[in-house]
N, CA, C and O atoms as a DFTB+ gen file, in Angstrom:
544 C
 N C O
     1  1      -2.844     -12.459       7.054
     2  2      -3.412     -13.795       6.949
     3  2      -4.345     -13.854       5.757
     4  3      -5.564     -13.948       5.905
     5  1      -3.848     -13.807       4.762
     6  2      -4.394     -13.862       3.596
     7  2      -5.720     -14.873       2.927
     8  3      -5.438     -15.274       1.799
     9  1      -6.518     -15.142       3.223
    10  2      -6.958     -16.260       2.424
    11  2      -7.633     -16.832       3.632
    12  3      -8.165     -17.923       3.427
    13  1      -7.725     -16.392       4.734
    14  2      -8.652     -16.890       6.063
    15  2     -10.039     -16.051       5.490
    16  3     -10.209     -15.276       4.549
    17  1     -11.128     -16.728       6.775
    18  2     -12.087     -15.833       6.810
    19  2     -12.021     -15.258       8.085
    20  3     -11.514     -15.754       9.091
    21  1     -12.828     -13.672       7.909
    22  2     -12.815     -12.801       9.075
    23  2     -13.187     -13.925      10.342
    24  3     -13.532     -15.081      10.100
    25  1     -13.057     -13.400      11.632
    26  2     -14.176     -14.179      12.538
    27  2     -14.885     -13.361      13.232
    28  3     -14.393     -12.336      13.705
    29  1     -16.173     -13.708      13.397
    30  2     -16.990     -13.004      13.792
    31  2     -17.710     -13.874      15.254
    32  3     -17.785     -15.102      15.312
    33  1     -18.030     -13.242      15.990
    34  2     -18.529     -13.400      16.959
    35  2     -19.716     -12.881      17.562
    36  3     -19.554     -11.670      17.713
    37  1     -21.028     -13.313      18.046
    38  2     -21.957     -12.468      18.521
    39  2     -21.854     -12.102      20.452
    40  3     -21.537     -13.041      21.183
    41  1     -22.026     -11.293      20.814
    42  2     -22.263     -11.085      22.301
    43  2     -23.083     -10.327      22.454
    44  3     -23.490      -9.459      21.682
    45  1     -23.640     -10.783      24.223
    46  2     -25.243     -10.185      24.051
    47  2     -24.834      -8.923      25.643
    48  3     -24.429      -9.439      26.685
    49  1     -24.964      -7.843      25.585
    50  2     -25.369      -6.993      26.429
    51  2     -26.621      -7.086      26.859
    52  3     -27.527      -7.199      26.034
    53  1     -26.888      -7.053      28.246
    54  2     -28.639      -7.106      28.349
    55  2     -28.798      -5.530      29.231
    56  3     -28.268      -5.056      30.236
    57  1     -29.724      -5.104      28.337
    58  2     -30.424      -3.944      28.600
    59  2     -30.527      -3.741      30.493
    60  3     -29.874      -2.908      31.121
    61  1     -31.149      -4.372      30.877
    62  2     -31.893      -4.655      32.036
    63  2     -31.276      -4.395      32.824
    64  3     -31.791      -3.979      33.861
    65  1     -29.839      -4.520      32.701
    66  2     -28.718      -5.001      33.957
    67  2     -28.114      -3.076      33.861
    68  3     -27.260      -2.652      34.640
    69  1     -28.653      -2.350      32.973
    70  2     -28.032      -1.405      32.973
    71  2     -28.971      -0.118      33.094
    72  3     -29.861       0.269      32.336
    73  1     -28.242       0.702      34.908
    74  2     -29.071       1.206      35.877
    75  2     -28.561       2.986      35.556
    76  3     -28.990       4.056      35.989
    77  1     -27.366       2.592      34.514
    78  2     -26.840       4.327      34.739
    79  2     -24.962       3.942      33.796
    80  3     -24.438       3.036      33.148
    81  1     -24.628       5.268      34.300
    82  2     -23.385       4.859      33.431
    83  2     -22.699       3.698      34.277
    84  3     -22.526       2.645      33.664
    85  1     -22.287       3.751      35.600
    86  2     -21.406       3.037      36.275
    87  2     -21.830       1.058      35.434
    88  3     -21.060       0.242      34.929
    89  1     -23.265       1.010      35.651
    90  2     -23.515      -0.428      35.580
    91  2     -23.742      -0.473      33.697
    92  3     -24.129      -1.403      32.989
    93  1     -23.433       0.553      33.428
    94  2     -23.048       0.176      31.483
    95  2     -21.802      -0.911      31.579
    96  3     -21.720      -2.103      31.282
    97  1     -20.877       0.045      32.127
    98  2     -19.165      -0.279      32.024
    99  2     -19.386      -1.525      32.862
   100  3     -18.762      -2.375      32.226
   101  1     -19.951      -2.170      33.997
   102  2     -20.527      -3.594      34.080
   103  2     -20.310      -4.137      33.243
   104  3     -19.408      -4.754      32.676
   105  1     -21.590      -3.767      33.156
   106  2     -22.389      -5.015      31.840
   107  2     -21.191      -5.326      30.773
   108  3     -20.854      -6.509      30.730
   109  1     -20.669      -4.638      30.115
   110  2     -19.401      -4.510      28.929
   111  2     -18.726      -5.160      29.589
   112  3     -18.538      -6.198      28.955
   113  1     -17.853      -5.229      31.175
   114  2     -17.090      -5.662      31.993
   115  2     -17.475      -6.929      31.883
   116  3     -16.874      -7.643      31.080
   117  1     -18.585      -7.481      32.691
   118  2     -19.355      -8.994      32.028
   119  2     -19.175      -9.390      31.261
   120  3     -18.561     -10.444      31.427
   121  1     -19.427      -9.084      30.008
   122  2     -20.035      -9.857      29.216
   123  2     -18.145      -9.790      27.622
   124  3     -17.803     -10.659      26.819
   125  1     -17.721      -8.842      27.809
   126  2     -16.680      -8.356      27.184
   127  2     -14.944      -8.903      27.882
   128  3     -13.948      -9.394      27.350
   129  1     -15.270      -8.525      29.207
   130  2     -13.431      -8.703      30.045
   131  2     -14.066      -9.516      30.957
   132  3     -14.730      -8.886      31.780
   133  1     -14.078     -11.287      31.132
   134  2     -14.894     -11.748      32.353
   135  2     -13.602     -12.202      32.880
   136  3     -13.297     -12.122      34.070
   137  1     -12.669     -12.797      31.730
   138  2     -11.475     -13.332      31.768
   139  2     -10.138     -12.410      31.852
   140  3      -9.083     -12.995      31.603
   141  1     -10.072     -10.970      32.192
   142  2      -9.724     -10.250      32.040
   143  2      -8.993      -9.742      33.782
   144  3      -9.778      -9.473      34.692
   145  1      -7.548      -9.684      33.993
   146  2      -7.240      -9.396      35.406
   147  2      -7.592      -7.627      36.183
   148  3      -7.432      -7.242      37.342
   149  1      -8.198      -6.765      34.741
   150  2      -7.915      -5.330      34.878
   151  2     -10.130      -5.456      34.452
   152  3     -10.761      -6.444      34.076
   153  1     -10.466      -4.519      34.644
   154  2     -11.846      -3.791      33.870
   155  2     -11.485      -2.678      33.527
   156  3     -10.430      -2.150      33.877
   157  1     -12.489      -2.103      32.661
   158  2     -12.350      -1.070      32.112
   159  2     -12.720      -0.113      32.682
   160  3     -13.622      -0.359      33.483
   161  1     -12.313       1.242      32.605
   162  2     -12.786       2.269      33.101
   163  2     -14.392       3.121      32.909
   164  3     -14.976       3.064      31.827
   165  1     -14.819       3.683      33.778
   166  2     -16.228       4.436      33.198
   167  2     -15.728       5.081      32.059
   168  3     -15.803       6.107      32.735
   169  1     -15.391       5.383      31.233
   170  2     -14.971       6.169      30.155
   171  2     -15.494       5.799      28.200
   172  3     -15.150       4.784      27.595
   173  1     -16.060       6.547      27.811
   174  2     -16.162       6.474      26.903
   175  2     -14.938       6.456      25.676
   176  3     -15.164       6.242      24.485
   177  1     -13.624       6.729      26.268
   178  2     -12.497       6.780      25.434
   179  2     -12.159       5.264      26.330
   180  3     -11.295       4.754      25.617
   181  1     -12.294       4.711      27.007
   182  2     -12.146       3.361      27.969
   183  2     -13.096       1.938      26.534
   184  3     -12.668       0.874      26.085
   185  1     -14.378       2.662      26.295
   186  2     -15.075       1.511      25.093
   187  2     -14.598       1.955      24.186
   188  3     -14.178       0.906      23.698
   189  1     -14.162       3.035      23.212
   190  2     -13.549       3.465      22.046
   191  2     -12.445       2.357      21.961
   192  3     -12.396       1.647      20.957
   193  1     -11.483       2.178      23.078
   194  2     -10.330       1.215      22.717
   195  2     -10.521      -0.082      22.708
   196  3      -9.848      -0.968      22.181
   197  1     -11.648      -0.141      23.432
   198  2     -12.013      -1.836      23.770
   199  2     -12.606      -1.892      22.859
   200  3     -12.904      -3.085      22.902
   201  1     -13.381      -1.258      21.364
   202  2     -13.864      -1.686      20.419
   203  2     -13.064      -1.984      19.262
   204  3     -13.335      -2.603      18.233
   205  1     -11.609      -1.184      19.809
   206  2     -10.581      -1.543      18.255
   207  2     -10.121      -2.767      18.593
   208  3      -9.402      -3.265      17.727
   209  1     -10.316      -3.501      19.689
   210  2     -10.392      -5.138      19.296
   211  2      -8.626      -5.177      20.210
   212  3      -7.986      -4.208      20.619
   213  1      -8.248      -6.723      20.285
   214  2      -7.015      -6.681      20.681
   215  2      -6.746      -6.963      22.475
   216  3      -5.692      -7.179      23.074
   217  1      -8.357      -6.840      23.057
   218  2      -8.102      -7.126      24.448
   219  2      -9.732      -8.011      24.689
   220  3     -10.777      -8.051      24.041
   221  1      -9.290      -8.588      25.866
   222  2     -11.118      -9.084      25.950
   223  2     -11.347     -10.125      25.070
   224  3     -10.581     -10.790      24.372
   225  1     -13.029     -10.147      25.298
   226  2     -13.600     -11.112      24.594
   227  2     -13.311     -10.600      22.655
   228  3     -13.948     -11.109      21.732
   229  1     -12.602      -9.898      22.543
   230  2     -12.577      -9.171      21.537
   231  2     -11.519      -9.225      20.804
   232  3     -11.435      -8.714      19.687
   233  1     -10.334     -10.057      21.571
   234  2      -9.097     -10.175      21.352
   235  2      -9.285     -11.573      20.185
   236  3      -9.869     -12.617      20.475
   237  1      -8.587     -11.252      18.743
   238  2      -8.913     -12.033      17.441
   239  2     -10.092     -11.837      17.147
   240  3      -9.927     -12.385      16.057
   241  1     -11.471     -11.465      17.111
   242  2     -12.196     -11.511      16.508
   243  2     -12.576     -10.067      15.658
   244  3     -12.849      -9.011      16.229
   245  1     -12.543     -10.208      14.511
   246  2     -12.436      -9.172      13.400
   247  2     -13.479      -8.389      12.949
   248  3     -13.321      -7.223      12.588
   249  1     -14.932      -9.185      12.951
   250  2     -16.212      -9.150      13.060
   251  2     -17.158      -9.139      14.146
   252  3     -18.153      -9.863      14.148
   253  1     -16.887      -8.381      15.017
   254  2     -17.958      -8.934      16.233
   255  2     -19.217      -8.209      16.183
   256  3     -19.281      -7.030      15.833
   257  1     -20.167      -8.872      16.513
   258  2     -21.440      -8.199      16.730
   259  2     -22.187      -8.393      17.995
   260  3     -22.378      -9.462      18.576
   261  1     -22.728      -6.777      18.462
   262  2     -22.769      -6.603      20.131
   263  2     -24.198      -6.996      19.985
   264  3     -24.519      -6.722      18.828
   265  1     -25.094      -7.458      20.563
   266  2     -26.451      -6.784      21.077
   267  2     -26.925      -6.489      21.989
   268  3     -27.201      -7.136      22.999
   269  1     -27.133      -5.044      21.618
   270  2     -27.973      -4.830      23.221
   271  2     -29.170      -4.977      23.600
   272  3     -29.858      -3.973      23.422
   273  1     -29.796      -6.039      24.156
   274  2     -31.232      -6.424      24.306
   275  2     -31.793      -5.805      25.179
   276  3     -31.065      -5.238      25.994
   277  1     -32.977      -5.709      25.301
   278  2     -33.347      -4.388      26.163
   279  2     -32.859      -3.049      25.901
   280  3     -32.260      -2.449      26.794
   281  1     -33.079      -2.453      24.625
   282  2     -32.481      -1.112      24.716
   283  2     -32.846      -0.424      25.000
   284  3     -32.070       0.449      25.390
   285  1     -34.089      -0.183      25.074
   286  2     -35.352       1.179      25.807
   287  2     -34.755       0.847      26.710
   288  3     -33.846       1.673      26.624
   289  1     -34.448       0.097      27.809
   290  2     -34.241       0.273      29.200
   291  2     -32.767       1.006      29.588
   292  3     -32.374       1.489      30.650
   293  1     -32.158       0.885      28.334
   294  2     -30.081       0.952      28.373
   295  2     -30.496       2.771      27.982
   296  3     -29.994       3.787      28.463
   297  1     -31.334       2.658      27.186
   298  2     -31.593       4.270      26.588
   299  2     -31.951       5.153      27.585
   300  3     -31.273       6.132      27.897
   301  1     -33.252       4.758      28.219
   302  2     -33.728       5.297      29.679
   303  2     -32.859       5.776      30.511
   304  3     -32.914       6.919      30.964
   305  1     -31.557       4.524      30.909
   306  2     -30.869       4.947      31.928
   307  2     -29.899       5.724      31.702
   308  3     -29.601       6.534      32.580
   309  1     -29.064       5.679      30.323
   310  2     -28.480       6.533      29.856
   311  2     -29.010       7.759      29.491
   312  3     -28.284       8.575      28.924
   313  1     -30.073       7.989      29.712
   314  2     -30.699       9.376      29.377
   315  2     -30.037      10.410      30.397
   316  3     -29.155      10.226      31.236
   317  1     -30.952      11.884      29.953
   318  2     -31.275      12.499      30.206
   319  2     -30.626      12.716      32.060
   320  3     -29.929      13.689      32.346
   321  1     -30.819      12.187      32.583
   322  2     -30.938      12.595      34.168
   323  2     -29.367      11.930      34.541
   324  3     -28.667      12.218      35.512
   325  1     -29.039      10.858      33.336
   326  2     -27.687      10.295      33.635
   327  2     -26.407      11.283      33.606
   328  3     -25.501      11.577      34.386
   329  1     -26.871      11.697      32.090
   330  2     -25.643      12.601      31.003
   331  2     -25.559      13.829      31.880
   332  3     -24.455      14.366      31.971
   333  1     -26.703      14.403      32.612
   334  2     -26.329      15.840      33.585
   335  2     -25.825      15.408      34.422
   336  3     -25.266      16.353      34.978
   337  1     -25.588      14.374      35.033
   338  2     -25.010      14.120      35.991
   339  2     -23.767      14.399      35.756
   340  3     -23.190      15.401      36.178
   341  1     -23.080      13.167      34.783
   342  2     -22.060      13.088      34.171
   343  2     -20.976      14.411      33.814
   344  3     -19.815      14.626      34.162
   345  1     -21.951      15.179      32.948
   346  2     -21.432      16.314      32.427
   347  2     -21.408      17.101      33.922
   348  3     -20.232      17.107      34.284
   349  1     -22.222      17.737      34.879
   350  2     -21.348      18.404      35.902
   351  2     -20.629      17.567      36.473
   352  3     -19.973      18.332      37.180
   353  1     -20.102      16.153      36.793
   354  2     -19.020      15.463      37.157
   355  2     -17.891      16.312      36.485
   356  3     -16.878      16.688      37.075
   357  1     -18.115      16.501      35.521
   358  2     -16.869      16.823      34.302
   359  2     -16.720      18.482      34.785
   360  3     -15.592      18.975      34.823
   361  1     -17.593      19.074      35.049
   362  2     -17.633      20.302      34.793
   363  2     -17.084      21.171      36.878
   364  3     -16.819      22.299      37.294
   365  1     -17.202      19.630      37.561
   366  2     -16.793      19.964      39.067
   367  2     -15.017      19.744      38.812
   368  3     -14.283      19.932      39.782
   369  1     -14.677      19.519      38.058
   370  2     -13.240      19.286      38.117
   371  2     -12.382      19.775      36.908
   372  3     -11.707      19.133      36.103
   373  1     -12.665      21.386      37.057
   374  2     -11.850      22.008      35.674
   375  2      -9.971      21.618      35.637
   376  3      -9.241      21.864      34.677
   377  1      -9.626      21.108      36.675
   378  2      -8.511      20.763      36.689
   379  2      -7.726      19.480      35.773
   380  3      -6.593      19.177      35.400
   381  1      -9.035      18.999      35.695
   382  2      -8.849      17.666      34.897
   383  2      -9.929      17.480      33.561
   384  3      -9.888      16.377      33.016
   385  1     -10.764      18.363      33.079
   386  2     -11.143      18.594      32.143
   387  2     -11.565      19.436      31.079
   388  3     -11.783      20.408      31.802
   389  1     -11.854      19.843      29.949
   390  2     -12.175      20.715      29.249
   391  2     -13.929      21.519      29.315
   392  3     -14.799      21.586      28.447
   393  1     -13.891      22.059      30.831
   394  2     -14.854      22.565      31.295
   395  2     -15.798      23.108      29.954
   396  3     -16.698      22.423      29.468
   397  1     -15.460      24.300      29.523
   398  2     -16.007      25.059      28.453
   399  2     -17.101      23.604      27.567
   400  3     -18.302      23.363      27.448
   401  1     -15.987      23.055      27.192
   402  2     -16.780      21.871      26.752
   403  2     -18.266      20.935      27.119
   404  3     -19.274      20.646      26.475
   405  1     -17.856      20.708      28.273
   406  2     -19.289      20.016      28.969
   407  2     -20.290      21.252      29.212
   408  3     -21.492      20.998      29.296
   409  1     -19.913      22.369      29.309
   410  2     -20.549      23.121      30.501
   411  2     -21.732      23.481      29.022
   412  3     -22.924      23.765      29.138
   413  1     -20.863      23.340      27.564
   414  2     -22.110      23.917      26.466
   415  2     -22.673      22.530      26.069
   416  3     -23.684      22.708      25.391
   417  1     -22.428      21.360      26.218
   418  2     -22.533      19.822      26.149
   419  2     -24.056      20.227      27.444
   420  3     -25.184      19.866      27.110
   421  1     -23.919      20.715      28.352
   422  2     -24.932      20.602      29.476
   423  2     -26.302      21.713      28.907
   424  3     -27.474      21.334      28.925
   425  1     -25.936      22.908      28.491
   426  2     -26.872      23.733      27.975
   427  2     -27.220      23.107      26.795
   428  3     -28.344      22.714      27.108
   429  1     -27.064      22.766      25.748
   430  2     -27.294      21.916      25.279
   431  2     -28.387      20.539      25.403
   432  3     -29.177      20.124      24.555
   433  1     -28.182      20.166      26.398
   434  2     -28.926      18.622      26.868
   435  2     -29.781      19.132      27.224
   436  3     -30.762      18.473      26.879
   437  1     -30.195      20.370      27.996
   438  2     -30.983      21.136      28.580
   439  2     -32.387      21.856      27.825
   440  3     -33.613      21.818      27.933
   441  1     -31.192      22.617      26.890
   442  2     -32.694      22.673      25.721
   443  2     -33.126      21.924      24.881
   444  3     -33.730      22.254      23.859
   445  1     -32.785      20.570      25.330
   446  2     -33.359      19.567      24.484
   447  2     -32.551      18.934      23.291
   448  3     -32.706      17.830      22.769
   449  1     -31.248      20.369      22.873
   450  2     -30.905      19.731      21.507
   451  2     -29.626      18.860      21.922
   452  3     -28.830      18.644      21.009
   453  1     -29.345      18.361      23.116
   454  2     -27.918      17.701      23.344
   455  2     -28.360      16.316      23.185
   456  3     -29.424      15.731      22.982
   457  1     -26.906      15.969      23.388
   458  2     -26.606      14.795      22.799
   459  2     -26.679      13.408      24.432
   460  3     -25.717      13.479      25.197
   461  1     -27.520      12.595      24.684
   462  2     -27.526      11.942      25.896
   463  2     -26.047      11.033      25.587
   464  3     -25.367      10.990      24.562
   465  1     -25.879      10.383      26.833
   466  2     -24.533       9.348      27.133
   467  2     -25.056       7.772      26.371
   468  3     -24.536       6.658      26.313
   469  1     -26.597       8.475      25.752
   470  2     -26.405       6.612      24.946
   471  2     -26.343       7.395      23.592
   472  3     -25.855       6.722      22.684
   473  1     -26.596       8.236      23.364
   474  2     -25.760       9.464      22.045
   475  2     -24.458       8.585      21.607
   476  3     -24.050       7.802      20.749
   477  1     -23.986       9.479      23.174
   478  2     -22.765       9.088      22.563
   479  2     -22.042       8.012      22.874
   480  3     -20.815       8.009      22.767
   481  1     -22.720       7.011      23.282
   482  2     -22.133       5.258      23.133
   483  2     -22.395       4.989      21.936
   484  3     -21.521       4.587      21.167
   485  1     -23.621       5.163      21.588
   486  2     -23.899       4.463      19.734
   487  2     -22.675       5.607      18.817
   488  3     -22.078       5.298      17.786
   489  1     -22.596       6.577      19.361
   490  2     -21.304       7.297      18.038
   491  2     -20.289       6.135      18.122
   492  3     -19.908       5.297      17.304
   493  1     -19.927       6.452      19.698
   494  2     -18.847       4.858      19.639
   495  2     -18.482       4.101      19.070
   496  3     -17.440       3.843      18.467
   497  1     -19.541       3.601      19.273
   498  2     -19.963       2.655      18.157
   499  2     -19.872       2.431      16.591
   500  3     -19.609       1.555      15.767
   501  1     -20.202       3.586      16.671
   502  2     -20.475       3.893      14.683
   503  2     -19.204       4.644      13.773
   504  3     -19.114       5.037      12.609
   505  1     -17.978       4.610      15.350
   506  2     -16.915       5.047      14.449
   507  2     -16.319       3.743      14.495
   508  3     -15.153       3.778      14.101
   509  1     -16.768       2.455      14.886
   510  2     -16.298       1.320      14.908
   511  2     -16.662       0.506      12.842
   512  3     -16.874      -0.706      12.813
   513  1     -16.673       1.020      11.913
   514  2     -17.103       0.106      11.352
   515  2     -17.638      -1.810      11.109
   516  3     -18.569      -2.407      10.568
   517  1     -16.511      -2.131      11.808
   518  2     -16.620      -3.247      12.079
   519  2     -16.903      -3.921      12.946
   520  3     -16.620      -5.117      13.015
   521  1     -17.721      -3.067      14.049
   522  2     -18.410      -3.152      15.013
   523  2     -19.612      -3.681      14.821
   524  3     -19.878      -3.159      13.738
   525  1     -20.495      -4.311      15.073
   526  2     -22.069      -3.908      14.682
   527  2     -22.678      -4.414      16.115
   528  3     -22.460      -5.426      16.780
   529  1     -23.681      -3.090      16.342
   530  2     -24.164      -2.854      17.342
   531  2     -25.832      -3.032      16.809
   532  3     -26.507      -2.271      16.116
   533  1     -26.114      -4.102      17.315
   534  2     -27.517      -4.168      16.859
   535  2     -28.492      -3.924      18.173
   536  3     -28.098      -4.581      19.136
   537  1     -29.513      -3.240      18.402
   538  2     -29.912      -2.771      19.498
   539  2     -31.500      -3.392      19.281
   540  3     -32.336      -3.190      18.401
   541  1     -31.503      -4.065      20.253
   542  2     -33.091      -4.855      20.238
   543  2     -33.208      -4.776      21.337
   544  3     -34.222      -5.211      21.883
């Protein structure tokens, strides 16, 4: 479509509404798939696809920009006490995941130098170029 302009769209995530990972994938569910017969999964490879656009509130728009308002509170809950959770979730079911992986992902978080689950939502994010995640 040569000779259009991008479209861009703003949507607002609100911090507040988000208690841990389960009520992230909410909030995104809200505010992203309201019109949507399926939600998305808890999964961080679940927002990776929903950011390449093509489903959702997301479906045609080329430019979108997220905000997450309230982010100290989205950061908080995604912290620290979330991501250990998470990671032994991952690490109780070597059948279905790359144990080795989380289990140094967990030592890691532990001595401080890991990476929390709002880590790695903003990477998400930031392999989105055309994403923009503005966090207020």
């Amino acid at each position: 479509m040569s000779g259009q302009s991008p479209v861009s769209r703003t949507f607002v995530l609100e911090g507040r509404r988000i208690n841990g990972i389960p009520s992230f994938y909410g909030e995104l569910n809200r505010v992203l798939m309201p019109n949507e017969e399926w939600m998305l999964g808890e999964s961080l490879d679940a927002l990776d696809d929903l950011l390449y656009g093509g489903i959702g509130e997301l479906n045609g728009v080329d430019e979108p920009v997220i905000i997450l308002r309230d982010h100290g509170h989205a950061k908080s809950a995604l912290g620290v006490e979330a991501t250990r959770a998470y990671y032994l979730g991952k690490i109780a079911h070597p059948e279905m995941f790359h144990v080795e992986r989380f289990v140094t992902a967990l030592a890691e978080l532990d001595a401080g130098t890991g990476r929390t689950y709002f880590d790695l939502v903003t990477e998400v994010f930031a392999a989105h170029p055309g994403v923009q995640l503005d966090l207020a």
